[in-house]
C-alpha positions as CSV (number, residue, x, y, z in Angstrom):
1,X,7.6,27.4,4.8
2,X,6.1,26.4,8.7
3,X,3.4,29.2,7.7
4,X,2.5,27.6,4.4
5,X,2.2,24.3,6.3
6,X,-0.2,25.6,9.0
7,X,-2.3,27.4,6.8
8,X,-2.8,24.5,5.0
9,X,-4.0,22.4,7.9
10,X,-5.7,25.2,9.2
11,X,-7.8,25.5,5.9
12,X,-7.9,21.9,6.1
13,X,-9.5,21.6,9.6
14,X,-12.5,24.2,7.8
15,X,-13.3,22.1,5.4
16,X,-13.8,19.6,7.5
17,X,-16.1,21.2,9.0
18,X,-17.9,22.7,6.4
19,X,-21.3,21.0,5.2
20,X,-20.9,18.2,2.9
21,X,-23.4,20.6,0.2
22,X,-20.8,23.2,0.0
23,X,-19.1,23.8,-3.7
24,X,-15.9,24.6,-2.2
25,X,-15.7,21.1,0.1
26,X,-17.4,19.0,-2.9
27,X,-14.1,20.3,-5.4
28,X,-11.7,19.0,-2.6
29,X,-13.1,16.0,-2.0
30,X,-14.1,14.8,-5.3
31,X,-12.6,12.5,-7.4
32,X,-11.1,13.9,-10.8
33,X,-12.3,12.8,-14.4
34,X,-10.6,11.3,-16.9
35,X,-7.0,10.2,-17.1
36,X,-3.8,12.1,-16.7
37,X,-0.1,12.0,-18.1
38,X,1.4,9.4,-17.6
39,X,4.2,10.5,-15.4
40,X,1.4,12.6,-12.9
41,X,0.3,10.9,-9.9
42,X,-3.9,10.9,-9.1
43,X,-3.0,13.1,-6.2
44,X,-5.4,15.5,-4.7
45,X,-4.6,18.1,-2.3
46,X,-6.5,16.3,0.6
47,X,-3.9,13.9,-0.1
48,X,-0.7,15.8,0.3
49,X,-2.2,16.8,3.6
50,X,-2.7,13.8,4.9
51,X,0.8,12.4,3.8
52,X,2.0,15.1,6.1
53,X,0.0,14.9,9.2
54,X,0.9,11.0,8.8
55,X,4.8,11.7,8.7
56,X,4.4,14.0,11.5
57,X,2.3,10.8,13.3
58,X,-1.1,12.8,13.2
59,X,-3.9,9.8,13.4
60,X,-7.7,10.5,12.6
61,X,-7.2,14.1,12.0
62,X,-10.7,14.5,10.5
63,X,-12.4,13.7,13.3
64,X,-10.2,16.2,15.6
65,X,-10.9,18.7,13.0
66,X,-14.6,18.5,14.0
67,X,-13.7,20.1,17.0
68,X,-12.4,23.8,16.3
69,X,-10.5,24.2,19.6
70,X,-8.7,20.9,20.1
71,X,-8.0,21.2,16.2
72,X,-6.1,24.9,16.8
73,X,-4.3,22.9,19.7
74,X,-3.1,20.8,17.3
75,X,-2.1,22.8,14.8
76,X,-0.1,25.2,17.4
77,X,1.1,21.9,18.5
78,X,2.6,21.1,14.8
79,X,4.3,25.2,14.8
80,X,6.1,24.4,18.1
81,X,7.5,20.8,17.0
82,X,8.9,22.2,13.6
């Protein structure tokens, strides 16, 4: 399970990073069409990751993802406290 979770912010912190004309970072980002069930919350996977980081008290973690090595320092950081 702590792997799962730092993989996640890990591939998290790359798209980030990744230029905003990228496929991959546009499908993460972007807003779904159209409605859902009613019992399924609008949730997107950039979502969920930033419920955690904010239960584990990680502020502004987009903008320490634009720095590779402090972002690795964090995630390590996240490992060691769980």
């Amino acid at each position: 399970m702590i792997t799962i979770q730092v993989r996640k912010r890990e591939l998290a912190g790359h798209l980030v990073r990744m230029s905003d004309n990228r496929a991959v970072k546009k499908v993460f980002l972007g807003k779904t069409e159209g409605r859902r069930k009613a019992a399924r919350p609008e949730f997107r996977w950039f979502d969920c990751i930033e419920n955690e980081l904010k239960s584990m008290s990680v502020k502004t973690w987009r903008n320490k993802s634009e720095d590779r090595h402090a972002w690795d320092v964090d995630v390590e950081e996240t490992l060691v406290k769980t």
